[in-house]
C-alpha positions in Angstrom: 95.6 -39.3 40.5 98.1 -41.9 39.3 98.5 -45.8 40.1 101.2 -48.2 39.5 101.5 -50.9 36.9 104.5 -53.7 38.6 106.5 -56.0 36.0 107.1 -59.7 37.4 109.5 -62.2 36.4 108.1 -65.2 34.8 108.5 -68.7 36.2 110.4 -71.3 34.5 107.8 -73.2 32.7 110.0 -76.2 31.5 110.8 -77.2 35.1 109.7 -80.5 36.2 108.3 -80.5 39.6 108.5 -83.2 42.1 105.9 -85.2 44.2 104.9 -82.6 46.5 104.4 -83.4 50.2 102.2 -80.9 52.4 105.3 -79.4 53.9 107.2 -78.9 50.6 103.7 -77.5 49.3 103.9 -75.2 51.9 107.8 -74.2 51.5 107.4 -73.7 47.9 104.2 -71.6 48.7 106.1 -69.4 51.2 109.2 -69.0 47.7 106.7 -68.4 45.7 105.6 -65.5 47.7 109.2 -64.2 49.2 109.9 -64.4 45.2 106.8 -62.2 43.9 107.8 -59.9 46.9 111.4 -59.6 45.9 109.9 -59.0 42.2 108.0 -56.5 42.8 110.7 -54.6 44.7 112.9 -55.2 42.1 110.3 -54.2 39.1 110.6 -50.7 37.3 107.5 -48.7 38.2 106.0 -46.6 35.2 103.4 -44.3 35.7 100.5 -43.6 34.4 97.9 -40.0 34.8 94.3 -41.0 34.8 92.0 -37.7 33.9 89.6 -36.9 35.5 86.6 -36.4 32.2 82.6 -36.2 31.9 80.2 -35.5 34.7 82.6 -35.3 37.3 85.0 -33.1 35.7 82.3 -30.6 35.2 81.2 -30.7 38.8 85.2 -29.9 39.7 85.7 -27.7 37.6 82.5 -25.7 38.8 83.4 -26.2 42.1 87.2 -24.8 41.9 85.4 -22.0 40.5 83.3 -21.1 43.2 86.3 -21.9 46.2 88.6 -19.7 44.1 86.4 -17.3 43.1 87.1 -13.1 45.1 83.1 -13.1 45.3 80.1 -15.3 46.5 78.8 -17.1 43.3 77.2 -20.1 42.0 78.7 -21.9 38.7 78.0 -24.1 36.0 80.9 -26.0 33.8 79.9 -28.2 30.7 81.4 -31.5 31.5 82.4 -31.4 28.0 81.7 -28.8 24.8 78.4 -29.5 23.7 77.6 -31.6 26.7 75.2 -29.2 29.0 72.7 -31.9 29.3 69.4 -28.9 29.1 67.6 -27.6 26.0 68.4 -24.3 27.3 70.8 -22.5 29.3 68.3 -21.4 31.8 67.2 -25.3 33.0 71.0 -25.9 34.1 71.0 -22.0 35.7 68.1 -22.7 37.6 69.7 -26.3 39.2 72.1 -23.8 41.3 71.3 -23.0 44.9 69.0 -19.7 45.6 68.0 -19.3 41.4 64.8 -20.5 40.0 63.7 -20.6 36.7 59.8 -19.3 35.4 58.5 -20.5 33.3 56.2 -19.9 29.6 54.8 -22.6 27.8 56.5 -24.8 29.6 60.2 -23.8 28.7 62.2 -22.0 31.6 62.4 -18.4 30.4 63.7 -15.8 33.0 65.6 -16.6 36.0 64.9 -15.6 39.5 67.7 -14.9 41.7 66.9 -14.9 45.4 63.3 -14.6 45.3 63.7 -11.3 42.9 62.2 -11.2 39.5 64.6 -11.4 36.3 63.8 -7.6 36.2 66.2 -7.2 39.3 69.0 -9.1 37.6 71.3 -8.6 34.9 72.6 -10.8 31.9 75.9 -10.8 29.9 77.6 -12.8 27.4 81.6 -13.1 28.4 81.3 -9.8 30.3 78.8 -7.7 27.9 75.5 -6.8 28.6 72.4 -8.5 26.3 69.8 -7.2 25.0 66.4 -9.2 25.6 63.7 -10.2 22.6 61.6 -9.7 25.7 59.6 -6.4 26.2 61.9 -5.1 29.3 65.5 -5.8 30.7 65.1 -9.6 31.6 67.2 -12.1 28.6 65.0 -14.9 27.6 67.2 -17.6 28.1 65.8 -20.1 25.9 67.3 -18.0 23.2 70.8 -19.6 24.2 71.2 -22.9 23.3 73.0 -24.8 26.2 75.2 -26.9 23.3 77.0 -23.4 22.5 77.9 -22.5 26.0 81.3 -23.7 28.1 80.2 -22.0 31.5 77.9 -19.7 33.4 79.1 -17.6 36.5 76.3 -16.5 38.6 77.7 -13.0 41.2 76.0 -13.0 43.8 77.9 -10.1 45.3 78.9 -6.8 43.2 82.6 -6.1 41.9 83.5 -2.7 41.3 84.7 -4.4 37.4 82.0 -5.9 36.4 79.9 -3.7 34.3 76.0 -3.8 33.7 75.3 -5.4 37.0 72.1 -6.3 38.8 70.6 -5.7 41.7 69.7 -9.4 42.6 72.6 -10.6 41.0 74.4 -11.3 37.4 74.5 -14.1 35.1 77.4 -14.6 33.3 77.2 -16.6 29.8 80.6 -17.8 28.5 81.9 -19.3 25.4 84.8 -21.5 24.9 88.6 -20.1 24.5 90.1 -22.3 21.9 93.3 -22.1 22.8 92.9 -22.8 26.4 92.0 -26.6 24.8 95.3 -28.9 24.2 94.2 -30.9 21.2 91.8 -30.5 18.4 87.8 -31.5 19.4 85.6 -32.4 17.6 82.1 -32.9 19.2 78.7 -34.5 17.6 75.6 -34.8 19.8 72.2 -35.8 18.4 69.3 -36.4 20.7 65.4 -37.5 20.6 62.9 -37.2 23.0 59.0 -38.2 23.9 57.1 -36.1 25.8 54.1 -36.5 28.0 52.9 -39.9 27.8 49.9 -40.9 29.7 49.0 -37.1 30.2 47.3 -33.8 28.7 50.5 -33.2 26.7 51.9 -35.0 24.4 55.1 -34.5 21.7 58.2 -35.3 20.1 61.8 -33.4 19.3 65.1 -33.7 18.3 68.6 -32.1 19.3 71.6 -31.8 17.6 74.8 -30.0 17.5 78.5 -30.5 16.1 81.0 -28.2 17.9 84.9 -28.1 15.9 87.8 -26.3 18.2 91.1 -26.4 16.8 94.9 -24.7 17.0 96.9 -23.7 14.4 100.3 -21.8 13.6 102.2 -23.0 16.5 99.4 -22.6 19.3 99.4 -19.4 18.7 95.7 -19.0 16.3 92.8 -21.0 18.2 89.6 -21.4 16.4 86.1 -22.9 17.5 82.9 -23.2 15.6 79.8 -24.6 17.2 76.2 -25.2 15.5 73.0 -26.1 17.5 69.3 -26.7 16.1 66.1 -27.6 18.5 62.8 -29.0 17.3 60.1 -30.0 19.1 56.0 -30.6 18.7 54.3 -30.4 21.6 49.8 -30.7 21.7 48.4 -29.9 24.7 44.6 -30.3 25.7 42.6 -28.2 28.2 39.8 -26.9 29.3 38.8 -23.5 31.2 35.4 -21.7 33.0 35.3 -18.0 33.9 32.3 -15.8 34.9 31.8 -18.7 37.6 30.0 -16.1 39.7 28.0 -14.2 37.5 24.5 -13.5 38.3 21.4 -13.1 35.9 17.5 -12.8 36.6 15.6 -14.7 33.4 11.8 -14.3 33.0 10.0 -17.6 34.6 13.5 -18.8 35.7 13.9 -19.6 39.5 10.7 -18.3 40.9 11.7 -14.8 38.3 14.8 -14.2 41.4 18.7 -13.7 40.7 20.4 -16.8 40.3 24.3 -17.6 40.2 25.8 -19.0 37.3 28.7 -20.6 35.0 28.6 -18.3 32.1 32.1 -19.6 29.9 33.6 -22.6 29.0 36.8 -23.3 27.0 37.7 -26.6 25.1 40.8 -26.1 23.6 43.6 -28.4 21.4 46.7 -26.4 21.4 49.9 -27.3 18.8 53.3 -25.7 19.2 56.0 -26.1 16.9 58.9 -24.7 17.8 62.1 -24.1 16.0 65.7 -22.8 17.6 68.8 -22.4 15.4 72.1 -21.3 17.5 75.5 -21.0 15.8 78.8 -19.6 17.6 82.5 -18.7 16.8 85.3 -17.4 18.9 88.9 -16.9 16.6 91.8 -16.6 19.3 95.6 -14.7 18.7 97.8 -15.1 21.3 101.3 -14.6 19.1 103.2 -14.1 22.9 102.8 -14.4 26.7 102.3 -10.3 26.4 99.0 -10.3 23.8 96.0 -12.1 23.3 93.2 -10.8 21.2 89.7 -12.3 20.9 86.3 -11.8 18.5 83.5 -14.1 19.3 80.2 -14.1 17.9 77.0 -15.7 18.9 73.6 -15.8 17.0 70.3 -17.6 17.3 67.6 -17.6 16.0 63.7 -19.2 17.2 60.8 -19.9 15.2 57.9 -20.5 17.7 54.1 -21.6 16.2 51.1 -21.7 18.7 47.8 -22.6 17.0 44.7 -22.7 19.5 41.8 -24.5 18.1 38.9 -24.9 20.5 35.3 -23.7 21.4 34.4 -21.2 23.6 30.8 -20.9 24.4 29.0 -17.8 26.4 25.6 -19.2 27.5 24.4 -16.1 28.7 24.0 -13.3 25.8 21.8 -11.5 27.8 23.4 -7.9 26.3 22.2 -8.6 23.1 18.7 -7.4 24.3 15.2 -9.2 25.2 14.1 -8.7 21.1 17.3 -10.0 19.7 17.2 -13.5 18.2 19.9 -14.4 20.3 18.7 -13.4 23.7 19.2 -16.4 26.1 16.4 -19.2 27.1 16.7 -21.6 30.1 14.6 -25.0 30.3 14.9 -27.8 32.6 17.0 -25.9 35.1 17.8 -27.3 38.3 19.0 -25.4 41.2 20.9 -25.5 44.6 19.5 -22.5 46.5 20.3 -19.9 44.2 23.1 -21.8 42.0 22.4 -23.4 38.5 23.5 -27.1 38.6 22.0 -28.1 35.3 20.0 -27.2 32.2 19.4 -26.4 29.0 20.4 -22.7 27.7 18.5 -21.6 24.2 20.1 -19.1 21.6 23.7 -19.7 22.5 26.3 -19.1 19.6 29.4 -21.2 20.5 32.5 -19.8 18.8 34.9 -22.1 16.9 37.7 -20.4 17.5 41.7 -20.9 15.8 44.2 -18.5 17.5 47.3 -18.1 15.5 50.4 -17.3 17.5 53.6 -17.2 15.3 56.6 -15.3 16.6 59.7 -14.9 15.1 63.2 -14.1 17.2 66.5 -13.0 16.6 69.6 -12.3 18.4 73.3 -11.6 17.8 76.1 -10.9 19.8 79.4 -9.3 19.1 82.5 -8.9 20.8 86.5 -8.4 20.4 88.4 -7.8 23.1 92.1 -7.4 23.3 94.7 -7.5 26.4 98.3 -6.5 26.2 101.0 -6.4 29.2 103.0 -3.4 27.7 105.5 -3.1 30.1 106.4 -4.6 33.8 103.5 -5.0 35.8 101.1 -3.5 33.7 98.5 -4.8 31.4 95.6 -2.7 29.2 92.5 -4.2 28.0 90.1 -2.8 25.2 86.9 -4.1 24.8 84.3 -3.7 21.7 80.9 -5.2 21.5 78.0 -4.6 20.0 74.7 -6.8 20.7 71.1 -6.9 19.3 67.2 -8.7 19.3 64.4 -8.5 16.7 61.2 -9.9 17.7 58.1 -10.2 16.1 55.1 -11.8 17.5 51.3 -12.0 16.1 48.0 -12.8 17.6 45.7 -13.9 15.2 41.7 -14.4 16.2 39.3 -15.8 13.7 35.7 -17.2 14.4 33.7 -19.8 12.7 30.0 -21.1 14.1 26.7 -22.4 12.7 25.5 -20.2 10.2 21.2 -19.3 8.8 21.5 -19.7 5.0 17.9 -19.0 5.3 18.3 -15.2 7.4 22.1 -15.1 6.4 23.2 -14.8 9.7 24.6 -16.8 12.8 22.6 -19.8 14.3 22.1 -20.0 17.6 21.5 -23.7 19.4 20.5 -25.3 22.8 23.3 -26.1 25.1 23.5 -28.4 27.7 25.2 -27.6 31.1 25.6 -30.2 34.0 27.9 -30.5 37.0 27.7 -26.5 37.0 31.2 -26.2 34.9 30.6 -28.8 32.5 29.1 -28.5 28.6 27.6 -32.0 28.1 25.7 -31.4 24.7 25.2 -28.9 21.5 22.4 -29.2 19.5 24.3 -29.2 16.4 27.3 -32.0 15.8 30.0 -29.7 14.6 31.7 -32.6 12.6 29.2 -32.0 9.6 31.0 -29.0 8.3 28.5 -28.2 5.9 26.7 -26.0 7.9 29.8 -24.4 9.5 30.8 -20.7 7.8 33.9 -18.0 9.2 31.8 -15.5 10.9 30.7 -13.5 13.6 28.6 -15.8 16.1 28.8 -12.9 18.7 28.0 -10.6 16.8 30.8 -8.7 17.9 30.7 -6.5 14.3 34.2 -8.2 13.4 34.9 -11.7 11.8 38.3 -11.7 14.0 41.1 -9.4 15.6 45.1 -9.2 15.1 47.7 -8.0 16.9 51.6 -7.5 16.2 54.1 -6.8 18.3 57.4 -5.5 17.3 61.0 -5.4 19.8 63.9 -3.8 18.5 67.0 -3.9 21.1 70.7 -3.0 20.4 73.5 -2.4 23.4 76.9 -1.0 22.0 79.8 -0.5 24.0 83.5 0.1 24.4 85.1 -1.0 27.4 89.1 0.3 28.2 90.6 -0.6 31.7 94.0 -1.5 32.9 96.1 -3.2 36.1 99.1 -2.9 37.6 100.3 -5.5 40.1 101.1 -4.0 43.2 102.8 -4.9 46.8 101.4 -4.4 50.0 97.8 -4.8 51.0 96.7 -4.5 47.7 98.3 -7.1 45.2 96.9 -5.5 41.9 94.5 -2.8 41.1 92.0 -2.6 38.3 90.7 0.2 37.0 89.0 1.9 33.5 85.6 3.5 31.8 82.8 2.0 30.1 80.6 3.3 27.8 77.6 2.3 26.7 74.0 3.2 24.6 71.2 1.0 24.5 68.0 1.9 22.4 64.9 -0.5 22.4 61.7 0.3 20.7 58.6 -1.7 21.0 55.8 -2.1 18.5 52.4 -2.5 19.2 49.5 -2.5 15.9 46.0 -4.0 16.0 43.7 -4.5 13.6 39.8 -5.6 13.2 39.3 -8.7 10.6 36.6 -8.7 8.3 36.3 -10.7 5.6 36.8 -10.2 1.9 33.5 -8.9 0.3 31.1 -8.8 3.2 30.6 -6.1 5.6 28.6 -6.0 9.1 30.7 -8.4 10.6 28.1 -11.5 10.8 27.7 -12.0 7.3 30.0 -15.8 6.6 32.2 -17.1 4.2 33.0 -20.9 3.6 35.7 -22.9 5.7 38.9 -22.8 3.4 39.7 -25.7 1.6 41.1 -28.2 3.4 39.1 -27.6 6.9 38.7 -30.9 9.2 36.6 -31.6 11.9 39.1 -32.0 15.4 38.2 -34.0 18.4 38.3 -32.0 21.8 39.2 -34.9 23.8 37.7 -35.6 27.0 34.6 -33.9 26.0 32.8 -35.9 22.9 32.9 -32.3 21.4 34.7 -31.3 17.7 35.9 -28.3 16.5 37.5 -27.7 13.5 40.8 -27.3 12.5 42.2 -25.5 9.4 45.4 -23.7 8.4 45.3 -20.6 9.9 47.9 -18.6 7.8 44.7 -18.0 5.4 44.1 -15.3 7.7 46.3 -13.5 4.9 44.3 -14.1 2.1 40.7 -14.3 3.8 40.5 -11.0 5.8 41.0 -7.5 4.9 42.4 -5.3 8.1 40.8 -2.2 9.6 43.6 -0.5 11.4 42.3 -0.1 15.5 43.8 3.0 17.0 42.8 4.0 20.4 44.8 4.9 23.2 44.9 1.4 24.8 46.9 0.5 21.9 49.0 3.9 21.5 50.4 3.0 25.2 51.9 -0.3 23.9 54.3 1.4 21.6 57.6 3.6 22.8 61.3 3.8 22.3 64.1 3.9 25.3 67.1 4.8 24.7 70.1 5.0 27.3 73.4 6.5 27.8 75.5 4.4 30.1 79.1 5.8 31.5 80.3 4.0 34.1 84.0 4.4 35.9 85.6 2.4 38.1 88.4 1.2 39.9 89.0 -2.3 42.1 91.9 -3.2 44.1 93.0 -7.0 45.0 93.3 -7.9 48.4 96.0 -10.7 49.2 97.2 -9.9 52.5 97.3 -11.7 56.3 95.2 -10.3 59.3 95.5 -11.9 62.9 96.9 -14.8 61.1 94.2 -15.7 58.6 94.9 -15.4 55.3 92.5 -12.8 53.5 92.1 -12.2 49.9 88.8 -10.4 47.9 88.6 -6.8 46.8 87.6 -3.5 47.6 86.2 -0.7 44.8 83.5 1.5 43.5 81.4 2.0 40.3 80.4 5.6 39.2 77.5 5.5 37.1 75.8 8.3 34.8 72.8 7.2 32.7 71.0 9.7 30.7 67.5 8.6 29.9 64.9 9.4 27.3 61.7 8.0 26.4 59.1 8.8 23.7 55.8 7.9 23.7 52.2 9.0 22.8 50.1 11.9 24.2 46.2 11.1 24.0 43.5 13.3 24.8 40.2 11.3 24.5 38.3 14.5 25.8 38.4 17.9 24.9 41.1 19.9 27.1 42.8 16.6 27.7 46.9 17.7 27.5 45.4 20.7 24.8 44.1 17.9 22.7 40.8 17.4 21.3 38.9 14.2 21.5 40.7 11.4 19.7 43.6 13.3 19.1 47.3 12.5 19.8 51.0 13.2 19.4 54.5 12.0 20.5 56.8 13.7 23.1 60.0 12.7 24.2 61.5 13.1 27.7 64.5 13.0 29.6 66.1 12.2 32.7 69.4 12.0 33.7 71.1 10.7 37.1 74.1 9.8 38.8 75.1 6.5 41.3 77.6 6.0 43.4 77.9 1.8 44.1 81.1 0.8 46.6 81.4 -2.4 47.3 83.8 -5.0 48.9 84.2 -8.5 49.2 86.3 -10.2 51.8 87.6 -14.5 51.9 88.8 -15.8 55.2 90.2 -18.6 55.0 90.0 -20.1 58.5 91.1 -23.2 58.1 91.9 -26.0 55.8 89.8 -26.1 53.0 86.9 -23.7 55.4 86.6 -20.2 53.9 83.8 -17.3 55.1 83.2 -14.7 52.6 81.9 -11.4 53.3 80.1 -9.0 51.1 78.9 -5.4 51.7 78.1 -2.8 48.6 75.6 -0.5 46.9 73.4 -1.8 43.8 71.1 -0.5 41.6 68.4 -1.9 39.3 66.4 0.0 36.4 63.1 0.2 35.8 61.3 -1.8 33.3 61.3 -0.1 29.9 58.0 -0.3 29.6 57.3 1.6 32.9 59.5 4.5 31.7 57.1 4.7 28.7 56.3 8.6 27.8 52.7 7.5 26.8 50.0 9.9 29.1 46.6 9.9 28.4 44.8 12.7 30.2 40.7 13.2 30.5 38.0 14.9 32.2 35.2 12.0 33.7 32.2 13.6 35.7 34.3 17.1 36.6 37.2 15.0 37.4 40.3 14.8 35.7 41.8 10.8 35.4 44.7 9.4 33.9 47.4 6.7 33.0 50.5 6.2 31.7 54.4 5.6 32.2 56.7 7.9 34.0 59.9 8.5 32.2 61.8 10.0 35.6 61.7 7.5 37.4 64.5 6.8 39.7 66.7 2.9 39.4 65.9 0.8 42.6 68.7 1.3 44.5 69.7 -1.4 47.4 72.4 -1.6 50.1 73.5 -5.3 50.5 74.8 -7.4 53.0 76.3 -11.5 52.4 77.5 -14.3 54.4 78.6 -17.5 53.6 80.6 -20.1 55.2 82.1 -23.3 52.9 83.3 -26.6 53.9 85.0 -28.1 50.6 86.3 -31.7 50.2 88.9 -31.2 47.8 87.6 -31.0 43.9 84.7 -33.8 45.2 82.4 -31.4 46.9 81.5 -28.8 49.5 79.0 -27.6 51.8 77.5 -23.7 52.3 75.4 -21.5 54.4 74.8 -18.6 53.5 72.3 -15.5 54.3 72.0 -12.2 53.1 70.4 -8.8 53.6 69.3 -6.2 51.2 67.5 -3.0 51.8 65.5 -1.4 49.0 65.4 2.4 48.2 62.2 3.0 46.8 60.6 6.4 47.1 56.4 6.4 45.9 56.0 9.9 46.6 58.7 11.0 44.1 57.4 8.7 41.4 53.5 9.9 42.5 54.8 13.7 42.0 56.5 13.4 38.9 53.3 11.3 37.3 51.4 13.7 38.1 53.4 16.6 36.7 53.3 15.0 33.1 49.9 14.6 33.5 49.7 18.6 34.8 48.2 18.2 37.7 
């Protein structure tokens, strides 16, 4: 875009005028303009470029992506570095058309492409595959700061080049190329926000991030350096029932018939803190038009605290037994038909609970990739990366209640129900914490539970390919070997909590130091609040092994050689200009999974009761994916794409888990576990889209598509069943 900027020549000032009569007013109007007119014909025109920045630059620069593009995708451009407006990468993904984002916590997560879980899609950072500090395939995308990322490419439709691809689609993360910038940038963005007035949540957090790109040595060294940090509080109030339906016949209760009940209630405060540090660099060497090598790196890491404070309350303890001191009353019940409405429930033991929830994540990316045309027409690439996650997560239960100095054990209370689903009164005002201990109110035989969760993930690869422009039908064709391993091992330990010096379970301790009473708003009820990392001091761990637990824990690792070849298509058919490509993946993966074998009852897998041991297993398998993508363009700024190809998902790692357990119930023999031959979902897929574009300003698409899944349940039944050996 341009526009003109016209010099005029000044009129003499120091001129007297005469009087002026209306017709030599309107003569020297007509001069005047005949004058200006003759100026500006006259006048030297200099010109001037207006660019195009900010919002609407990213928009056309997204959108010459997608016109230009050999496949049917969906793109995102920063309109500046460090300007993707979104916390995370996955709130801007999800604003495309046909990808939504789910969501944990509240923070967008995993990505949904076309109705298909993340599972069905694939991730990659400028062309690699990521590992997830998720338990299966699916990247967590709030592990990618938006700040540190240029662009994201969404394929919609396979190409026979792109490596690690999914079945739904594949997301495509990219970082800046420094030298592809024609000035040095600096970037600074610092950000508050205020969450969740007026409602259930509330919170506060702050942004920032300073990005430096740069060129050096006569454009020939590019450098760019980019740091991001996230905080955010966030409380959140709520309240839950469950057992709504359950059914209980009380002595003198109801006429002595079955009535329906409410049996829990939940009052909960929760607080999460959460913590994301992202840092990236990309150095560039381009010395000539013939080479270009480039390492990039890309790390983040996220600090994320949940603490759950609340009561819980069970008002019917009725499988403690008719002698226990805790076995449920009822008084001043009213009914509807067979429904309590209201009353007042005797020998309850409402739980102050404090769930700890800290998890710690880590991820790091690695890559160098160099390209070099080494003689006419012909260009090699070689690609090195290397990627991995660490995640460790914890689940920390610990109980206080009303404690019997006196008998040295729990005290049960009267509770008041009303409205069916509502607590409306406790006997005992929980804001005097003199009488509150850590113990067992439950009597469940343990003064709390934990849980940790290990993920280990790592994806290395080399990548070598090469292209040789070609005439004819074909104007270049692509073609190379990747290979690939990918090892993830998952963690899984659980532990009873007991607490220093007592035994039994019930016996109580005092609050720690520090402990405050905490208002569960909405209900007049407290709670009480402490920190809960004293779960390191105050408890002592009894290790929990049982085969519910073993099955959590297993390692996957994969052997990944893909080949391929692509050719460009730049040709003319009946007149209309067609360009895309044609090509085909070959794909070997060699599984193997290990996991536990449990026999809980004797003959069980040839172990004894309790017993288990690790096996490993393997699998290997070969696909064949063609595909081909096709661009009409019809007519003036009107293209309609075509798409047609084989793809293929994996199954979640922790469905190819080796874990069987294997026992005899009643003379009949059951079992569960993961099956480590299973068989990738394989899909034959079908697009087509029409586009309408309006220059750089705009477009319009319809599109539709067709996919038919693979999937074969009597395979996967038979091969269960033959690691169970039966």
């Amino acid at each position: 875009m341009t526009r003109s900027r016209q010099t005029r020549s000044p009129l003499d000032a120091g001129r007297r005028s005469p009087a002026l009569t209306p017709i030599a007013a309107a003569c020297s109007v007509l001069i005047l303009i005949s004058s200006q007119a003759y100026a500006q014909t006259a006048a030297t025109t200099e010109t001037q470029t207006v660019t195009v920045k900010g919002i609407r630059k990213g928009i056309e620069d997204a959108i010459n992506v997608k016109k230009n593009s050999d496949q049917i995708v969906e793109a995102i451009s920063a309109e500046d570095i460090g300007k993707l407006p979104d916390s995370s990468i996955a709130e801007s993904i999800a604003r495309l058309p046909g990808l939504a984002a789910q969501r944990v916590g509240g923070r967008a997560t995993e990505i949904n492409i076309r109705g298909l879980s993340g599972d069905f899609a694939n991730t990659t950072l400028n062309g690699r595959e990521q590992v997830s500090t998720g338990n299966n395939r699916s990247v967590e995308f709030d592990q990618y700061p938006s700040e540190l990322l240029s662009s994201v490419l969404v394929y919609k439709t396979p190409d026979a080049s792109l490596i690690g691809q999914g079945l739904s689609g594949t997301i495509d993360l990219q970082t800046v190329r420094p030298l592809n910038f024609g000035e040095r940038v600096l970037s600074v963005n610092v950000r508050g926000e205020k969450n969740g007035q007026g409602t259930p949540f509330t919170g506060s957090g702050n942004r920032f991030n300073i990005s430096y790109i740069d060129q050096f040595a006569n454009r020939t060294v590019g450098l760019a350096l980019g740091y991001s940090r996230l905080s955010q509080d966030v409380r959140k109030s709520r309240s839950e029932t469950y057992g709504t339906s359950d059914k209980v016949t009380l002595p003198g209760v109801n006429g002595g018939k079955e009535f329906t009940f409410n049996q829990g209630f939940k009052y909960f405060v929760d607080d999460t803190k959460e913590t994301r540090d992202g840092a990236m660099a990309v150095l560039e060497f381009r010395p000539n038009k013939e080479l270009s090598s480039t390492v990039d790196v890309f790390y983040s890491k996220f600090d994320k605290e949940v603490t759950k404070r609340g009561l819980e309350i069970q008002v019917n303890d009725s499988w403690k037994g008719s002698g226990s001191p805790y076995y449920p009353t009822l008084t001043d019940a009213t009914f509807s038909g067979d429904r309590l409405i209201s009353g007042k429930w005797g020998n309850v033991n409402p739980l102050s609970r404090t769930i700890w929830e800290p998890r710690k994540d880590e991820l790091q990316s690695l890559g160098w990739n160099t390209k070099w045309k080494f003689a006419d027409k012909w260009q090699a690439t070689a690609d090195l990366s290397y990627s991995s996650a660490k995640s460790t997560e914890r689940i920390t239960e610990m109980e206080a209640g009303q404690y019997d100095t006196a008998n040295n054990r729990p005290l049960g209370e009267t509770v008041t129900v009303a409205n069916y689903n509502q607590i409306t009164g406790l006997q005992y005002d929980r804001s005097n914490l003199g009488t509150m201990r850590l113990t067992d109110p439950e009597s469940w035989g343990q003064n709390g539970y934990d849980k940790t969760i290990t993920t280990d993930d790592k994806i290395q690869a080399v990548r070598l390919s090469a292209q040789r422009d070609l005439e004819g039908f074909f104007s270049r064709v692509n073609f190379g070997a990747n290979f690939s391993e990918r090892e993830k091992t998952k963690g899984a330990s659980e532990s009873k909590l007991q607490l220093i010096g007592k035994t039994g379970g019930q016996f109580g301790a005092a609050l720690p130091a520090g402990s405050s009473a905490l208002a569960l708003p909405g209900t007049g009820l407290t709670t009480i609040s402490f920190d809960p990392s004293i779960a390191n001091s105050a408890y002592k761990y009894e290790p929990n092994v049982n085969g519910d637990i073993l099955r959590k824990g297993w390692t996957v690792n994969e052997k990944v050689n893909t080949l391929f070849v692509k050719g460009d298509v730049d040709h003319t058919i009946a007149g209309i200009p067609v360009r895309g490509n044609m090509g085909v993946q070959v794909i070997s993966t060699d599984q193997t999974s290990t996991g536990a074998q449990v026999g809980t009852t004797n003959g069980g897998q040839g172990l004894s009761a309790g017993q288990y041991e690790f096996k490993t297993i393997n699998k290997t398998y070969t696909d064949v994916l063609p595909s081909m993508n096709l661009i009409f363009d019809v007519a003036k700024d009107q293209v309609v794409r075509f798409g047609l190809g084989k793809q293929m998902a994996r199954a979640r790692m922790d469905q190819l888990n080796a874990f069987v357990r294997a026992e005899v119930k009643q003379g009949k023999w059951e079992g569960n576990g993961g099956n480590p031959n299973l068989d990738p979902f394989r899909a034959t897929a079908v697009d087509l889209s029409w586009e309408k574009y309006f220059g750089t300003k705009g477009y319009v698409s319809a599109a539709a598509f067709h996919k038919k899944l693979d999937v074969k349940p009597r395979e996967i039944i038979h091969t269960f069943c033959e690691e169970l050996g039966v």
